[in-house]
C-alpha positions in Angstrom: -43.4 -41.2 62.0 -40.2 -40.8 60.1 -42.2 -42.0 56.8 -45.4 -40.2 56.1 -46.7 -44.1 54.2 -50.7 -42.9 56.0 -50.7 -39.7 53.5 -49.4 -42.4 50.7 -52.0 -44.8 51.4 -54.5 -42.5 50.6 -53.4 -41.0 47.7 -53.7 -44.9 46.5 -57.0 -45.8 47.8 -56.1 -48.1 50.4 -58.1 -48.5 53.8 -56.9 -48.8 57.1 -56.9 -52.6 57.6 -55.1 -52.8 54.2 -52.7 -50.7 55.2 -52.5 -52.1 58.9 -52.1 -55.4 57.4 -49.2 -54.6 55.3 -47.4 -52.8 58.4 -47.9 -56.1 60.3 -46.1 -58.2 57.3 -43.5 -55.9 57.0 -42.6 -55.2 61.1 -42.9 -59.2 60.7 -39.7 -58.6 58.4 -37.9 -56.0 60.6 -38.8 -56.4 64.2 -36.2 -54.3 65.6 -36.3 -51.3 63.1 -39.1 -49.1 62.9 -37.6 -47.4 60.3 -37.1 -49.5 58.0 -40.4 -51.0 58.5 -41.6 -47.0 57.5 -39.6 -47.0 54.3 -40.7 -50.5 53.2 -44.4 -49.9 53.7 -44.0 -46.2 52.0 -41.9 -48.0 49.2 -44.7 -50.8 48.5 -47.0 -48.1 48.9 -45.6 -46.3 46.0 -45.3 -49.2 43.7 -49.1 -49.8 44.3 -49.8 -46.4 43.7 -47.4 -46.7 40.2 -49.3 -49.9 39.6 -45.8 -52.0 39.7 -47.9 -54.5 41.9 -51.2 -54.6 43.5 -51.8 -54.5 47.2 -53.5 -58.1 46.6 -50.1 -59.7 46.1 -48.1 -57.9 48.1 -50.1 -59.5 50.7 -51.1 -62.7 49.4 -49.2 -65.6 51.4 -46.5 -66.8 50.6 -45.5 -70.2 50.3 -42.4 -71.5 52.1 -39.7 -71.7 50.8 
């Protein structure tokens, strides 16, 4: 793991499925880049943590567009 995101999930309270769901949306995103899918979920992870955005809508569906 390039991206420590487990240690920043716990620092803002967020279980395992949480966190294994948002991983899931975001490799959905980036397929072919396990990196980036690190940074991304770290990132979110971070704004949760700031309270930018809660994990609830982060992960809410999204309609298409």
């Amino acid at each position: 793991m390039v991206f420590d995101y487990v240690a920043a999930a716990k620092r803002a309270g967020i279980g395992p499925e949480e966190l294994d769901q948002l991983v899931a949306l975001t490799r959905a995103e980036f397929p072919r880049d396990e990196m980036m899918v690190e940074l991304h979920v770290l990132r979110t992870l971070q704004a949760v943590e700031r309270r930018d955005v809660s994990l609830s809508d982060v992960l809410r569906p999204r309609a298409a567009a």
